[in-house]
C-alpha positions as CSV (number, residue, x, y, z in Angstrom):
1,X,124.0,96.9,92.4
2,X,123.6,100.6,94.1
3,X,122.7,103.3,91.8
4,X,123.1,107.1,93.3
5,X,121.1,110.0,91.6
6,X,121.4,113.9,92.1
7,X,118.6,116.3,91.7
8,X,119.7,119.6,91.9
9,X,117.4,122.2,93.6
10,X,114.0,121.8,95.3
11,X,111.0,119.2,94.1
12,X,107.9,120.3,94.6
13,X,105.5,118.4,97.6
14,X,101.6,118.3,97.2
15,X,100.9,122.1,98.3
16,X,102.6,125.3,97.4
17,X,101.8,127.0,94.1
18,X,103.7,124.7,92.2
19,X,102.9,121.7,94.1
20,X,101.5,118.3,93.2
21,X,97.8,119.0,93.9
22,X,97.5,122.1,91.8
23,X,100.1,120.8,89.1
24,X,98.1,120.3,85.4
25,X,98.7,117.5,83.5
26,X,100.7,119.2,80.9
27,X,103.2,120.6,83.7
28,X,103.0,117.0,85.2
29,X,104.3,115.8,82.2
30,X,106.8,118.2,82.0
31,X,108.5,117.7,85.2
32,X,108.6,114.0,84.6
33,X,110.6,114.4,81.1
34,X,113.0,116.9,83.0
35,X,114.0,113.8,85.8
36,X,114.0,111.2,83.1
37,X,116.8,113.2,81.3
38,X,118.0,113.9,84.8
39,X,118.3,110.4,85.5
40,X,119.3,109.0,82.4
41,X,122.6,111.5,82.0
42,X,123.4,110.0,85.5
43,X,123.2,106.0,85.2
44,X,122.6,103.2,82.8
45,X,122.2,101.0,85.5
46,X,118.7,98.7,85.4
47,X,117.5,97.3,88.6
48,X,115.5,93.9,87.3
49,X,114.2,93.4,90.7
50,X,113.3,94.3,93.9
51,X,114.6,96.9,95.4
52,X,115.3,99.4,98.4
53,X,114.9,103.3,97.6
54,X,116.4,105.7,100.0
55,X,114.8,109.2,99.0
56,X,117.0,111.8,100.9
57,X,116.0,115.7,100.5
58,X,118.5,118.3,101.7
59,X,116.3,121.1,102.4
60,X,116.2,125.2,104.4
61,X,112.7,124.6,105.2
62,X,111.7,120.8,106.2
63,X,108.0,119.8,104.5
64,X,106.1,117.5,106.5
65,X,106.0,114.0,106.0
66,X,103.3,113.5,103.8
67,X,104.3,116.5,101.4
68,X,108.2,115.0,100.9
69,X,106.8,111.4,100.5
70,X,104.6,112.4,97.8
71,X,107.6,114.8,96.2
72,X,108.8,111.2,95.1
73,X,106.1,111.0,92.5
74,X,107.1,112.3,89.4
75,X,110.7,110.9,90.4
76,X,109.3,107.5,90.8
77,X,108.0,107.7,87.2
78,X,110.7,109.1,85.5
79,X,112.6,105.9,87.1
80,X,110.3,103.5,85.6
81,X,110.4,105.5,81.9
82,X,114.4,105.8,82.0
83,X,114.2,101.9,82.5
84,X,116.2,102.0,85.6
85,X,113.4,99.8,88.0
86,X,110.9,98.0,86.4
87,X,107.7,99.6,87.8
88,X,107.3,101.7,91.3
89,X,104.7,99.5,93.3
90,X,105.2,98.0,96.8
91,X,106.3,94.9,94.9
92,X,109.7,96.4,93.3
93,X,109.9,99.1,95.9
94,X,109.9,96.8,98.9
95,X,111.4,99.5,101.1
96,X,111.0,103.6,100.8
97,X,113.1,105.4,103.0
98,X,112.5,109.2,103.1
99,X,115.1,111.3,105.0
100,X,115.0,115.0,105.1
101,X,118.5,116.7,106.1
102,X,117.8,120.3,107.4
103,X,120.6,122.9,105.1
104,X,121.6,126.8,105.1
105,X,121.6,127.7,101.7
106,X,119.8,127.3,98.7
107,X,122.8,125.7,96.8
108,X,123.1,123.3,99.2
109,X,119.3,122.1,98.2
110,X,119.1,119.0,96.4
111,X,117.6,115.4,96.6
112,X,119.5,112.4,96.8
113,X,118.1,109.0,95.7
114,X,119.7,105.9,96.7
115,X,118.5,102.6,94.6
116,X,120.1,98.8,96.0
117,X,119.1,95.7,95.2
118,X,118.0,93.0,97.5
């Protein structure tokens, strides 16, 4: 089974005003309902098992590495509440494949996840 989700707009990294690090635990919260319901309008599909996540951003400015791995966070949770993987540890997620495609416009910006078995 392959399961294709669509976030419109940017997610924050770790840095940046409204980024990870500086984010308060309300906020946190916040963000993660907003993905759930994201997610949940987009699939019913449940992935019992392992699986391979391909986390593609389509961004005007590129983060590093470190900062668009972590953007995955709250994403990642939101997965696990919506019931569409079972949990987000190395154990389901056997495989995370961030990809960052460089874009021109804002409303091109978006993020792309990519869920298949294995």
């Amino acid at each position: 089974m392959e399961t294709i989700i669509e976030i419109d707009g940017v997610v924050n990294g770790l840095n940046g005003k409204n980024g990870l690090i500086r984010q308060h635990f309300h906020q946190a919260k916040q963000t993660r309902e907003k993905y759930r319901l994201i997610i949940m309008s987009q699939t019913r599909n449940r992935h019992k098992g392992k699986v391979v996540v391909e986390y593609i951003g389509y961004k005007i400015r590129l983060m590093d590495w470190d900062n668009f791995s972590a953007s995955f966070k709250h994403i990642g949770d939101a997965l696990v509440k919506a019931n569409v993987l079972t949990d987000d540890n190395p154990k389901i997620i056997v495989r995370f494949l961030p990809e960052q495609i460089k874009v021109s416009t804002r409303i091109e910006q978006k993020v792309i996840i990519k869920i298949k078995d294995i």
